[in-house]
N, C-alpha and C positions, 0 to 999 in steps of 0.2 A: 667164623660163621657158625660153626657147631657150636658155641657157648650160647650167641643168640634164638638158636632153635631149642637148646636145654634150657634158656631160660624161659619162651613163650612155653616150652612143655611144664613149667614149674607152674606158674601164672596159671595155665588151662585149669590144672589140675587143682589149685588153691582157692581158685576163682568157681572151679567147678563144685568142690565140697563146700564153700563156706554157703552156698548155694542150697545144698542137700541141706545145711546146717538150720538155715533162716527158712529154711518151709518144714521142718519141726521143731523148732527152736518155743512155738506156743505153746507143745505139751506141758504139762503142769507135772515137773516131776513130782512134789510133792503127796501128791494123791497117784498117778500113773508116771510111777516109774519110768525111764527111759529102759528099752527092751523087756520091757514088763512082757507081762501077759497081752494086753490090750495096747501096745505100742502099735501094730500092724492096723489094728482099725479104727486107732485116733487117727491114724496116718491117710487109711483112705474115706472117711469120714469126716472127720471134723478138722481138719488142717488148719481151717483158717479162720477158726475159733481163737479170740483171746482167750487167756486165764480167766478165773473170778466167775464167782455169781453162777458156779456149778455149770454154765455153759456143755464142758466136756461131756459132763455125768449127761446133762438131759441127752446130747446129741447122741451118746453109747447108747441110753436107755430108748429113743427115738427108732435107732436103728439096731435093736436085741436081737432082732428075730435073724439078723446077719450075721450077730457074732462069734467065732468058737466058744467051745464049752469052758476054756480057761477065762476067757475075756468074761464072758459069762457070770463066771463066779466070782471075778473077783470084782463087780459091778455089782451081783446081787449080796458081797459082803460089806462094801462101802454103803450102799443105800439101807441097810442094818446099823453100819457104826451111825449113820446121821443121823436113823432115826432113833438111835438111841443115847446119842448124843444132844438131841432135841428132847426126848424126856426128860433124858437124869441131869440137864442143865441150864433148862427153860427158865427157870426162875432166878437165876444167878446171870444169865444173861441179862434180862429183865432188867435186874439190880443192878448191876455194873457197866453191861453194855449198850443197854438202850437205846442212845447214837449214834450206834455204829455200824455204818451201813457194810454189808458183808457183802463179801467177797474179796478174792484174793486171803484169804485166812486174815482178814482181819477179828472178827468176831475170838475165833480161838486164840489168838493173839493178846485179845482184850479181856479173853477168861485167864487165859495163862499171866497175864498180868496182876491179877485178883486172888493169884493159885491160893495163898496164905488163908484166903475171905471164903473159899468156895464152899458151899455145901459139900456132905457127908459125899452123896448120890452123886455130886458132877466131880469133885474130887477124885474118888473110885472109876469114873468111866475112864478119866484123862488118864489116871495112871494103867488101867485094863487096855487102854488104845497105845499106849509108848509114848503119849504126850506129858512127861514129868518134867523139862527145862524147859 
């Protein structure tokens, strides 16, 4: 009888984090980090946002005026990299990626595939951002 109650306690508990798992499992680590800085206000924010198509960024930038000063900053430095990543690489997108509907890093995907082709300017940003493989 004790094994079957160690078992449904095993269950609760497996059943209860995969749980915890699949209602932040949307975050995007790639851009926020899991335990990042802004992990707590994707959490009670945008939860149930998919990835792609910058969703996360608009919903953090929607609701700023809520977030700590770490979340904060580290939104007001990604909204920096894009837009600097949309100058220094506008025209090799252009060039290369032009049907490629973005989101989910497709688009950077499609630049990093070009790396060899890229200009001087979108070249240097990829490598100034950690984007070199």
């Amino acid at each position: 009888m004790k094994a079957i109650y160690k078992w449904v306690a095993v269950a609760v508990l497996v059943l209860g984090l995969s749980g915890v798992a699949s209602a932040t499992s949307n975050i995007d680590d790639d851009v926020f980090p899991a335990q990042g800085p802004c992990w707590a206000s994707l959490d009670k924010y945008c939860r149930d946002l998919p990835d792609g198509k910058g969703q996360k960024m608009k919903c953090l930038n929607d609701n700023y005026d809520k977030l700590d000063k770490d979340c904060k900053s580290v939104v007001d430095q990604k909204k920096k990299d894009v837009q600097t990543m949309k100058d220094d690489c506008g025209a090799d997108r252009q060039k290369f990626c032009a049907d490629v509907q973005p989101g989910k890093g497709k688009i950077r995907k499609c630049l990093k595939s070009h790396k060899s082709e890229l200009s001087a300017e979108c070249a240097a940003t990829f490598k100034r951002n950690g984007i070199n493989n």
